[in-house]
C-alpha positions in Angstrom: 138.5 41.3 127.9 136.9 43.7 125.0 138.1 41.2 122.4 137.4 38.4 124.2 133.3 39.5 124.0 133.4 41.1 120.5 131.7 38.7 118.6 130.2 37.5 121.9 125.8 37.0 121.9 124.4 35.6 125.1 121.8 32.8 124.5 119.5 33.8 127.7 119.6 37.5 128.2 116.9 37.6 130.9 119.3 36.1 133.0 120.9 39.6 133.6 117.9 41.4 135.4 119.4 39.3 138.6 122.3 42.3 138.0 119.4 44.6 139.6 121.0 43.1 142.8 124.2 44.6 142.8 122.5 48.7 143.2 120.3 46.9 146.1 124.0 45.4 147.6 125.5 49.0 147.4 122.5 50.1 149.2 122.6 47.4 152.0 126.3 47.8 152.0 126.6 51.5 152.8 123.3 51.5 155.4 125.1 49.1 157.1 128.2 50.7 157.6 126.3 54.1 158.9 124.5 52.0 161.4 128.1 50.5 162.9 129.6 53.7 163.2 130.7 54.8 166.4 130.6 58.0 168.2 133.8 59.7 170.7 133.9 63.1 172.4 137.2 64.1 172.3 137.9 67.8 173.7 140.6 68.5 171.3 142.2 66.7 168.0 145.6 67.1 168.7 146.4 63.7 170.1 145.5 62.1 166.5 147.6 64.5 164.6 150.1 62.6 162.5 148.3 59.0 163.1 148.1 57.3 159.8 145.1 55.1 159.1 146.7 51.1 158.0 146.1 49.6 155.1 143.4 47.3 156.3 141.7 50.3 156.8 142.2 52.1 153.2 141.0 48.7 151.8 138.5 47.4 153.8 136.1 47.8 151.4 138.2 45.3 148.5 136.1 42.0 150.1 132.9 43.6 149.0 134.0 44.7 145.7 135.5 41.9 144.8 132.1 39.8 146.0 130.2 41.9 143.6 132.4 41.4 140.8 132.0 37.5 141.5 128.3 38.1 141.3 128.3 39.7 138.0 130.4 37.1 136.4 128.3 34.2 137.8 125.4 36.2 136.1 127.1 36.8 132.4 128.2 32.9 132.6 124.5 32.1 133.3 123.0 34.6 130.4 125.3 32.4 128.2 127.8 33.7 126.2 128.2 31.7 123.1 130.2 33.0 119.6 129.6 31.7 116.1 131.6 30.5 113.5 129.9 29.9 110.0 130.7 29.7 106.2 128.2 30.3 103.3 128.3 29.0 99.8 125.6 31.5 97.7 124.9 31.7 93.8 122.9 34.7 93.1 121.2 35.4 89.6 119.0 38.4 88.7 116.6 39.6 87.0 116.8 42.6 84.7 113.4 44.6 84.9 112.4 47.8 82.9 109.3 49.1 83.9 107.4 51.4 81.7 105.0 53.5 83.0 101.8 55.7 80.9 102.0 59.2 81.9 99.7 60.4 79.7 96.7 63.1 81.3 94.2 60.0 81.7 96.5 58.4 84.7 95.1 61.5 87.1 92.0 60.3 87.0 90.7 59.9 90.6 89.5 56.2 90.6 92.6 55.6 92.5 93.9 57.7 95.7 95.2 60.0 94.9 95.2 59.7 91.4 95.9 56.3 89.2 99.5 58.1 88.5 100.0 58.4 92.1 99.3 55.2 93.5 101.2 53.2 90.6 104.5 55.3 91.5 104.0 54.3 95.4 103.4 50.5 94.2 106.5 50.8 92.3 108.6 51.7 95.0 107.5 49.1 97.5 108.2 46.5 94.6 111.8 48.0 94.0 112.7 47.9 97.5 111.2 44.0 97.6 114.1 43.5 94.9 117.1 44.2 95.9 119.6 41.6 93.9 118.0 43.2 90.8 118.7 45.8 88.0 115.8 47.9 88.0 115.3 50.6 85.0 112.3 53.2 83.9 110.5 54.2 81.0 107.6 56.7 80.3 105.6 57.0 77.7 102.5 59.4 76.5 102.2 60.2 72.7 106.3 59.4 73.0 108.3 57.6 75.2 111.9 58.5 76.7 114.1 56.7 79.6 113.8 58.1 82.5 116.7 55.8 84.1 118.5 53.2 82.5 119.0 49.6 84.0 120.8 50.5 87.8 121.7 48.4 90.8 121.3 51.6 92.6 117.8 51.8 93.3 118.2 54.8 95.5 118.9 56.8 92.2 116.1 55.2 90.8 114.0 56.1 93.8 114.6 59.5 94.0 113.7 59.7 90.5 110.1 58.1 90.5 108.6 61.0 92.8 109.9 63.5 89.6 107.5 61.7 87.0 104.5 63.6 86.3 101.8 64.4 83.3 103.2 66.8 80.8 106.7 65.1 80.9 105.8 63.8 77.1 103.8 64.7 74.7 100.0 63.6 75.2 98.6 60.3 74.0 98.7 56.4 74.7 101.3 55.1 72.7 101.7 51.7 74.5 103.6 49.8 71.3 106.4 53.0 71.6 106.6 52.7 75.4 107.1 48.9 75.1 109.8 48.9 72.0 111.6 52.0 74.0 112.0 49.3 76.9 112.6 46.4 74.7 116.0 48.7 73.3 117.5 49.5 77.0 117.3 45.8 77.6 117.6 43.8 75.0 121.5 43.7 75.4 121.1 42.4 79.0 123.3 39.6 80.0 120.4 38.5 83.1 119.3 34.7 81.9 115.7 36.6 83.0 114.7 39.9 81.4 111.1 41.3 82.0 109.3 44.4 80.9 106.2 45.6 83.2 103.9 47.8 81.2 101.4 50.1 82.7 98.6 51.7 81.1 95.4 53.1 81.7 94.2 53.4 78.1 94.2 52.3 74.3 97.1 52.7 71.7 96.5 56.1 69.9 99.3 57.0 68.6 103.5 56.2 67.6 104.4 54.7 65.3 105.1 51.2 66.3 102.0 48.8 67.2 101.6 47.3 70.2 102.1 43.6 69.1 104.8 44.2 66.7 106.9 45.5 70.0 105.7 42.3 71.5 106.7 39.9 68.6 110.1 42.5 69.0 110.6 41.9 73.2 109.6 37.4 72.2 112.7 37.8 69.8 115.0 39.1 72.6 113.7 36.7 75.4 112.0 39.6 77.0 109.1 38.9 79.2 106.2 41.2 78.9 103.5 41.5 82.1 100.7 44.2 81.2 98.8 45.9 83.5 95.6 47.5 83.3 94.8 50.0 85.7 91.4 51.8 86.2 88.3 50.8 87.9 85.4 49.5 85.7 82.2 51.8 84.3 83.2 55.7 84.7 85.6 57.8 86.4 86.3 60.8 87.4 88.9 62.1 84.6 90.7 65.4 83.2 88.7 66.1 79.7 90.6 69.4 79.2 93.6 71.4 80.4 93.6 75.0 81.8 97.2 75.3 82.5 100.3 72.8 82.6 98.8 71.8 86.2 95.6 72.7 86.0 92.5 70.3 84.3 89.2 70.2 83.8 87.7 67.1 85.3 84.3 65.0 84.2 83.3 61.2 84.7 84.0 59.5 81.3 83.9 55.7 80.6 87.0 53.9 81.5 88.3 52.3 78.2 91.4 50.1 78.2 92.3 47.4 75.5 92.3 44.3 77.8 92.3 42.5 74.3 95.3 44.0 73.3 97.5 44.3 76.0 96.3 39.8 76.9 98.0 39.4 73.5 101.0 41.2 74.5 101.6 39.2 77.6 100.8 36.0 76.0 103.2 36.1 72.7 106.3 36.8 75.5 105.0 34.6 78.3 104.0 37.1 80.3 100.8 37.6 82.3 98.3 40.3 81.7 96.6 42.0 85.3 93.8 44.4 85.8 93.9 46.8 88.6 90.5 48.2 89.9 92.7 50.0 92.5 95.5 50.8 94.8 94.7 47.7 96.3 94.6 45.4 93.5 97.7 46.9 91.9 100.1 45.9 95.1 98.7 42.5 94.8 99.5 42.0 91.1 102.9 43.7 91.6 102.9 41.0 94.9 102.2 38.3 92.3 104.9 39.4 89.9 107.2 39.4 92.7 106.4 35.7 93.5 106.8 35.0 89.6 109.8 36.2 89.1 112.3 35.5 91.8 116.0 35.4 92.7 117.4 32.5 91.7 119.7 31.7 95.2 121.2 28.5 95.4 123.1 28.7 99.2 125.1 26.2 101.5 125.3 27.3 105.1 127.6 25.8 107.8 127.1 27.4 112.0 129.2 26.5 114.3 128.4 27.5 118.2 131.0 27.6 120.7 130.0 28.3 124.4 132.4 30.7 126.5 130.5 30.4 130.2 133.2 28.5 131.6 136.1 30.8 131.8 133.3 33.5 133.4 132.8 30.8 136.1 136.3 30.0 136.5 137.2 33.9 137.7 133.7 34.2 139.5 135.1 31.2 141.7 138.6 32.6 141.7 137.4 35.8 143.3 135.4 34.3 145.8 137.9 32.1 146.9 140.6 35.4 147.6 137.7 36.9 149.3 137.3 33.8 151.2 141.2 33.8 152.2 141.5 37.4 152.6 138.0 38.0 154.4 139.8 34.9 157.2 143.5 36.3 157.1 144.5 40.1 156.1 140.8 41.3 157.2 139.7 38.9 159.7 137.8 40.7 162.3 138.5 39.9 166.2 135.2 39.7 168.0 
């Protein structure tokens, strides 16, 4: 019976609230019993010593047992029970993504809550988790620009890594042509027949030693994808203009200045798309909008079968009311 209902689902579930009946039986069953009991005085016991009570008696209650047993079949064959059988003929292709990321002092500016840093590292992991047939990797960049994790399928590792970035990882400075080149080289060898780059920076290339569209022209040789965003609200904001301690900054509202120009030419030499984010808000939508760009390729033949299993419920359900039928008019028939 436990195999017979392991892959078992029931097409009408509300059917089994009538099983509240069977408490409100037991209840009706045993007040009933107490109300037909019969009382004797008897002076002394010793006339019943060593009279066994029959087996009627011992199973008198079976017939109602059995009734309730009926009842709860009857009640499983109606909820419909009903298994599945199905096949499924999927082709997956991903994507290979390297996101680099600007962690240079100007992304704590508070135009964004908490700070632009912040908010682009909670986008992120929304937009990993909405990916999860892809290889996912990080870069960071400042004045310099290192790995922070390679391409993984494991995006818990890359998760758990994301809350570690922070200012001060690099050396200070926007250098936007190093951070894109550095991702261009951990994915350039990618197999994926889609490989895409999403750059995010708050500022204008300052300094490293490669320019910003030469590591475009290098990412439209590899058949890299580039999608730029810009992120920072526009007119001033309020941003760290000096540095008491590793932690610690001085904050005043400067002019938000970010090379739209630039980072448009970027995107368009690789068929990418350039965004600006004004913020938190605007960023989920653009990383929303890349997700819609660059999907999964699934193609997927599905076959379901149902099978419905009521009638072998109904069959013992009728079976047991039948023996209580027989046995409630021969073995337990009552004399009036």
């Amino acid at each position: 019976m436990i195999s017979y209902f392991k892959d078992i689902q029931f097409a009408e579930k509300h059917w089994f609230w009538l099983m509240l009946i069977i408490p409100i039986m037991i209840v009706w069953y045993i007040w009933r019993l107490k109300k037909h009991e019969g009382e004797f005085n008897f002076s002394s016991f010793t006339l019943f010593k060593g009279i066994k009570s029959s087996a009627r008696a011992k199973f008198r209650h079976v017939l109602f047992v059995v009734r309730l047993t009926a009842l709860a079949l009857i009640v499983a064959a109606l909820a419909r029970p009903q298994s599945r059988s199905s096949w499924k003929n999927s082709k997956t292709e991903g994507i290979d993504i390297m996101l680099s990321m600007d962690v240079s002092p100007s992304m704590l500016a508070k135009d964004f809550k908490p700070n632009r840093l912040d908010a682009a590292k909670d986008v992120i992991i929304d937009f990993i988790d909405a990916r999860p047939n892809d290889r996912i990797g990080m870069i960071i960049f400042g004045g310099e620009a290192f790995t922070q994790c390679p391409l993984t399928s494991d995006h818990k590792v890359l998760k758990n890594m994301i809350p570690m970035i922070k200012v001060g990882m690099v050396e200070d400075g926007t250098a936007i042509g190093v951070g894109l080149a550095t991702a261009v080289g951990r994915i350039k060898e990618s197999k994926a027949k889609s490989k895409v780059i999403i750059l995010i920076s708050d500022g204008v290339n300052n300094s490293g030693e490669v320019a910003p569209l030469t590591a475009s022209d290098l990412a439209k040789t590899y058949g890299v994808r580039v999608y730029c965003i810009g992120v920072g609200t526009r007119g001033k904001a309020l941003t760290p203009v000096a540095r008491y301690t590793q932690d610690e900054y001085e904050y005043d509202y400067v002019d938000v200045d970010i090379d739209e120009k630039t980072m448009t030419e970027m995107s368009n030499m690789t068929g990418g798309k350039y965004f600006r984010a004004t913020n938190k808000s605007s960023l989920k939508d653009i990383y929303a909008e890349i997700d819609k760009l660059e999907k999964t390729i699934i193609s997927e033949k599905s076959f379901t079968n149902k099978a419905e299993h009521f009638l072998p419920l109904a069959l013992m359900a009728a079976v047991l009311l039948l023996v209580e039928f027989l046995l409630r008019f021969t073995l337990f028939k009552s004399i009036p």
